[in-house]
C-alpha positions as CSV (number, residue, x, y, z in Angstrom):
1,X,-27.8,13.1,-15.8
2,X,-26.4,10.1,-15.1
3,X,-22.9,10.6,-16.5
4,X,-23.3,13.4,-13.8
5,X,-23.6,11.1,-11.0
6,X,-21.1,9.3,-11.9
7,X,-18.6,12.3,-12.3
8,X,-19.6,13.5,-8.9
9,X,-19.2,9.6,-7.3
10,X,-15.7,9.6,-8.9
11,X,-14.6,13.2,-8.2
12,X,-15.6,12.4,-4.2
13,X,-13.8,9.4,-4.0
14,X,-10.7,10.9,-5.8
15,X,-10.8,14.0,-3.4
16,X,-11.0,11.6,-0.3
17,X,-8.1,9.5,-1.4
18,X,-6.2,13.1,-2.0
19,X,-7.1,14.7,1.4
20,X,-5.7,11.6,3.2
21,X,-2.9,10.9,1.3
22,X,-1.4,14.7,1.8
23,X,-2.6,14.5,5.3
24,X,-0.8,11.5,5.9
25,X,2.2,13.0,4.4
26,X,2.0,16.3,6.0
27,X,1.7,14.2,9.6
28,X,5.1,12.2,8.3
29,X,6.9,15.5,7.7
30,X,5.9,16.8,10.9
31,X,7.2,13.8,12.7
32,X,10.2,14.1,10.8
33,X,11.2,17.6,11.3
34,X,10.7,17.1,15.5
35,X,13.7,14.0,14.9
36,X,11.6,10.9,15.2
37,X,13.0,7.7,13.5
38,X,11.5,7.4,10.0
39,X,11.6,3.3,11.0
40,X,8.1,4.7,12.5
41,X,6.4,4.4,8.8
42,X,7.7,0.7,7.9
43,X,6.1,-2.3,10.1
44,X,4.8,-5.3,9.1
45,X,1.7,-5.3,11.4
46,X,0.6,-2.2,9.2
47,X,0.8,-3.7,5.5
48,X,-0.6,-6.7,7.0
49,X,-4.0,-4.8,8.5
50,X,-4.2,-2.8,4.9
51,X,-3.8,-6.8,3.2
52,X,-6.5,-8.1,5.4
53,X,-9.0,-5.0,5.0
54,X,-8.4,-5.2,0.9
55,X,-9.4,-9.0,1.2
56,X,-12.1,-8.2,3.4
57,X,-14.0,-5.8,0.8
58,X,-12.8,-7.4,-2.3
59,X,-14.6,-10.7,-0.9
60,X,-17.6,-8.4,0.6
61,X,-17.8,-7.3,-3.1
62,X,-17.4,-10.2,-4.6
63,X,-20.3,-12.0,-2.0
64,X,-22.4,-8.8,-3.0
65,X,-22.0,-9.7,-6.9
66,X,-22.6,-13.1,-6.6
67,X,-25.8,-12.1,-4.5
68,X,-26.8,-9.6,-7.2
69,X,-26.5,-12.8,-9.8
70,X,-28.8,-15.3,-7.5
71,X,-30.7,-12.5,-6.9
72,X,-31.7,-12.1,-10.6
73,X,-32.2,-16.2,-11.5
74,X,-34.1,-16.3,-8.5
75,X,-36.1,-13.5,-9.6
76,X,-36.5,-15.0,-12.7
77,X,-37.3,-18.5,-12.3
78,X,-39.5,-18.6,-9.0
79,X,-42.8,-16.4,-8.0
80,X,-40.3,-14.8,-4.9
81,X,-40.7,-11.2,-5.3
82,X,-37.8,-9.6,-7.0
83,X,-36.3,-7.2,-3.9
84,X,-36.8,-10.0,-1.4
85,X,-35.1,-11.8,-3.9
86,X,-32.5,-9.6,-4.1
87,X,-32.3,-8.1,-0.4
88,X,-32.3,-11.9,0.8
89,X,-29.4,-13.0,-1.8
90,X,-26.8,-9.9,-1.1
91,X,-27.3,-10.5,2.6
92,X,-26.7,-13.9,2.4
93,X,-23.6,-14.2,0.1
94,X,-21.7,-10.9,1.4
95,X,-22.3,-12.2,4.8
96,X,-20.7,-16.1,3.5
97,X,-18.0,-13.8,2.6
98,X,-17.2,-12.2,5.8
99,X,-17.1,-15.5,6.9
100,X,-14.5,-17.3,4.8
101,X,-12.9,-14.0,5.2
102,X,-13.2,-14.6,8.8
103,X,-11.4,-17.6,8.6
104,X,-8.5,-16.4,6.1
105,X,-7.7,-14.2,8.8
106,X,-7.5,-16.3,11.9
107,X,-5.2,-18.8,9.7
108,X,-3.2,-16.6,8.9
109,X,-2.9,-15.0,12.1
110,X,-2.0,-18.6,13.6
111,X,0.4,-19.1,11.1
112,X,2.3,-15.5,11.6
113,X,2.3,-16.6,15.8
114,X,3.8,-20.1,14.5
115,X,6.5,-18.4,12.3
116,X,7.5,-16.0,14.9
């Protein structure tokens, strides 16, 4: 049953990441075909937004498993209740991340105003 899930989970994803891809590429053609400039599909502010949102989950993910791990010792080692443990841990570390995350982004966003 579980393998199931898990098939199911990765078939979804997979057929999401498909269905946009070809969409975005069926849009391109379209654009193409009607004469616009293919210059359209190659800016920097794009890469840069897609750079920033896979920081943004990677360190939301990365808050999450650290959250998961203090979670579990806090569980452990005090007489908290293990979900507020847990609920109270995740929260707290994913939200630190969006935080430092936060800040990655405003430096770097002064930095590209400084350069240009």
């Amino acid at each position: 049953m579980e393998v199931l899930i898990v098939l199911i989970i990765f078939l979804s994803l997979f057929g999401i990441f498909y269905v946009f891809i070809s969409t975005r590429n069926k849009e391109r053609m379209a654009l193409i075909e009607k004469g616009a400039d293919a210059s359209l599909f190659t800016t920097k502010k794009k890469n840069f937004k897609f750079t920033n949102l896979t920081l943004k989950f990677g360190m939301l993910a990365a808050g999450v498993g650290i959250g998961l791990l203090m979670g579990s010792l806090l569980s452990q080692y005090t007489t908290l209740e293990e979900p507020v443990a847990y609920f109270s841990m995740i929260f707290i570390f994913g939200g630190i991340s969006l935080i430092i995350n936060a800040m990655i982004e405003k430096k770097n966003k002064i930095e590209d105003e400084n350069l240009d």
